[in-house]
C-alpha positions in Angstrom: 25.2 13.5 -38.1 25.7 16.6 -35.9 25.0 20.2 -37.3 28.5 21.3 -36.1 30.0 18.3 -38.5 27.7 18.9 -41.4 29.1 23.1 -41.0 32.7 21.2 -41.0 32.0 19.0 -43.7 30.5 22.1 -46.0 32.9 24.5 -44.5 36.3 22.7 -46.3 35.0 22.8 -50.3 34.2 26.2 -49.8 30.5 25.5 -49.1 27.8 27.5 -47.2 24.3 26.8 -45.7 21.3 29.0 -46.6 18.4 28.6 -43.5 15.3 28.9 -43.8 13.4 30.9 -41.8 9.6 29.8 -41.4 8.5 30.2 -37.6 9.6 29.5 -34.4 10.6 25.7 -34.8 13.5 24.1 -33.5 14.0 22.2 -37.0 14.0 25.3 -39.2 14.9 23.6 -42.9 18.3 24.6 -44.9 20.2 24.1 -47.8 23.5 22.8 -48.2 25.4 24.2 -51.4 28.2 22.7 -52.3 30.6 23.7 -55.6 30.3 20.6 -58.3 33.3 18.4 -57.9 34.5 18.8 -61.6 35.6 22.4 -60.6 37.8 23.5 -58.2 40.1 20.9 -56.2 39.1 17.5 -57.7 40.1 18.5 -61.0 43.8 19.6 -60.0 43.7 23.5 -60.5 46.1 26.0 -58.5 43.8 27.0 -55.9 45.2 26.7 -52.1 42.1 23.6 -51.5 43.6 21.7 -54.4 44.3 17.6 -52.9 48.5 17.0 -52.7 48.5 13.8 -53.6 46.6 11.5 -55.8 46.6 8.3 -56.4 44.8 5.1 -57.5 43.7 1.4 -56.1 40.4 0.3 -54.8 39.3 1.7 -51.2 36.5 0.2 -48.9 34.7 2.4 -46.9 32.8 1.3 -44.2 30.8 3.7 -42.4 27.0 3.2 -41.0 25.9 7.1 -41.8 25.1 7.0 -45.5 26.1 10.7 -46.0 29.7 10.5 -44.6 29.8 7.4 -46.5 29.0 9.1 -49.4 30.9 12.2 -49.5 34.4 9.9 -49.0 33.4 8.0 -51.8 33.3 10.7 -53.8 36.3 12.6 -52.7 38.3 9.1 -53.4 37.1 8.9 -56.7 38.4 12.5 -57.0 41.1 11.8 -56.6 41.8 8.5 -58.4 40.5 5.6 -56.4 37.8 3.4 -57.4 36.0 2.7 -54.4 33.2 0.8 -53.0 31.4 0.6 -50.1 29.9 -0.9 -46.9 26.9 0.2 -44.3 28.3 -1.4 -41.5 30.8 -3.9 -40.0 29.0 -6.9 -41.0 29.0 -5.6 -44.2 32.6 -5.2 -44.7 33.6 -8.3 -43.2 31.5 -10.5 -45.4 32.4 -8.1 -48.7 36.4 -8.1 -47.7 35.9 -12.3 -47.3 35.0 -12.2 -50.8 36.6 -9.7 -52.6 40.0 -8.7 -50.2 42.5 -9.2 -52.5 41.1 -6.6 -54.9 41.3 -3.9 -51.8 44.0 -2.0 -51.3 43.0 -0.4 -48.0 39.6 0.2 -45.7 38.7 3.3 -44.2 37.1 2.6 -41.4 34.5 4.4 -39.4 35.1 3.8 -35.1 31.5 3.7 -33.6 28.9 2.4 -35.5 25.8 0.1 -34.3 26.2 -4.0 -34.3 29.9 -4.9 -35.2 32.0 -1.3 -34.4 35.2 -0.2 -36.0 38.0 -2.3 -34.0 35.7 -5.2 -33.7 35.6 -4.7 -37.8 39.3 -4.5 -38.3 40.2 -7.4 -35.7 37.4 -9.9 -38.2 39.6 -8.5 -40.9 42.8 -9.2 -39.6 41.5 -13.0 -39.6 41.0 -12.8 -42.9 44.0 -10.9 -44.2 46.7 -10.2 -41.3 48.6 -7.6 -43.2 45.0 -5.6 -44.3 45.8 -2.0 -44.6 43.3 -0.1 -43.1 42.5 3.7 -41.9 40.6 4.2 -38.8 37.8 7.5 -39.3 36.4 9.0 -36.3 34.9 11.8 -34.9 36.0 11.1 -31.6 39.4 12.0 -31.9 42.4 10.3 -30.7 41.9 8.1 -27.7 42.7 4.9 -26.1 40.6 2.6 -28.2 42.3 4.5 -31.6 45.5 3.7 -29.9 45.0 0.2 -29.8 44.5 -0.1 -33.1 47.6 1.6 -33.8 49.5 -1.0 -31.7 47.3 -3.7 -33.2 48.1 -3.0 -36.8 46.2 0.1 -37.9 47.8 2.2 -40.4 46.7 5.0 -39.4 43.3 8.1 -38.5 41.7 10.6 -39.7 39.8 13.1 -37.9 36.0 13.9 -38.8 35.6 16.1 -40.0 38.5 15.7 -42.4 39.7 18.0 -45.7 40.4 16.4 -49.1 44.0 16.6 -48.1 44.2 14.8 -45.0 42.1 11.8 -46.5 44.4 11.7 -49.1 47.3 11.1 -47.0 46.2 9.1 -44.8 45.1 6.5 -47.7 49.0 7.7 -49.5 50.6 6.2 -46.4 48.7 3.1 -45.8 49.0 2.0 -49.6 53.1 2.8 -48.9 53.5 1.0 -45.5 54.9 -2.0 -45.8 53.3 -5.0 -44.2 
């Protein structure tokens, strides 16, 4: 993962970094502190960083960088989804084959190594054709995110993303009607 998407990622729960200084080395160690997720916005207070919608179902997340991976997982469950997980495109397919009708929607990560995101959602679609999914990148928009659109995706979140934007993005893909 990048240093300027970790800073995003820490940035948006009101997180800092603390570096280390020891020497003149290009990998100078640091600490990432982070406020505990029963405080603050997971927990529904009045503060401006608070989610706008919560909600529940079960969420797949498929994404090969196990810290990204993690950090959705656990801003889904704060907000009300159970959720479960995949390394890889491989992965999902085989998990979504045998447990798909308990998933209510996949978030998606684009580029990752062996089976990438569209070639993941088009093994899916044989599967399940009306699979709701979410594509995450950190790409941004671009021709191969608007295929998916066209070819059924529901819609994309930008990494880094906030709490609020992952939360409507899944909101709308549970709503869309298939």
């Amino acid at each position: 993962m990048g240093l300027a998407m970790v800073y995003g990622i820490v940035q948006q729960p009101r997180g800092r970094d603390r570096r280390h200084e020891r020497g003149r080395s290009r990998d100078r160690p640091f600490e990432i502190l982070l406020p505990p997720c029963g405080l603050g916005h997971c927990r529904g207070d009045a503060s401006p960083q608070r989610p706008r919608r919560s909600g529940n179902g079960r969420v797949l997340v498929v994404d090969d960088e196990d810290g990204v991976r993690e950090v959705a997982a656990d801003l889904l469950g704060c907000l009300g989804y159970e959720v479960v997980t995949a390394p890889n495109g491989i992965a999902a397919v085989s998990q979504y084959r045998e447990s798909g009708h308990e998933i209510d929607v996949v978030l998606l990560d684009l580029a990752m190594p062996g089976m990438d995101g569209r070639d993941c959602f088009r093994a899916l679609k044989t599967i399940n054709r009306d699979v709701k999914a979410v594509l995450c990148t950190g790409y941004g928009f671009n021709v191969v995110a608007q295929q998916l659109l066209d070819e059924g995706m529901l819609g994309i979140v930008s990494k880094p993303y906030t709490i609020e934007q992952l939360s409507d993005a899944i909101v709308q893909a549970l709503h869309a009607r298939r």
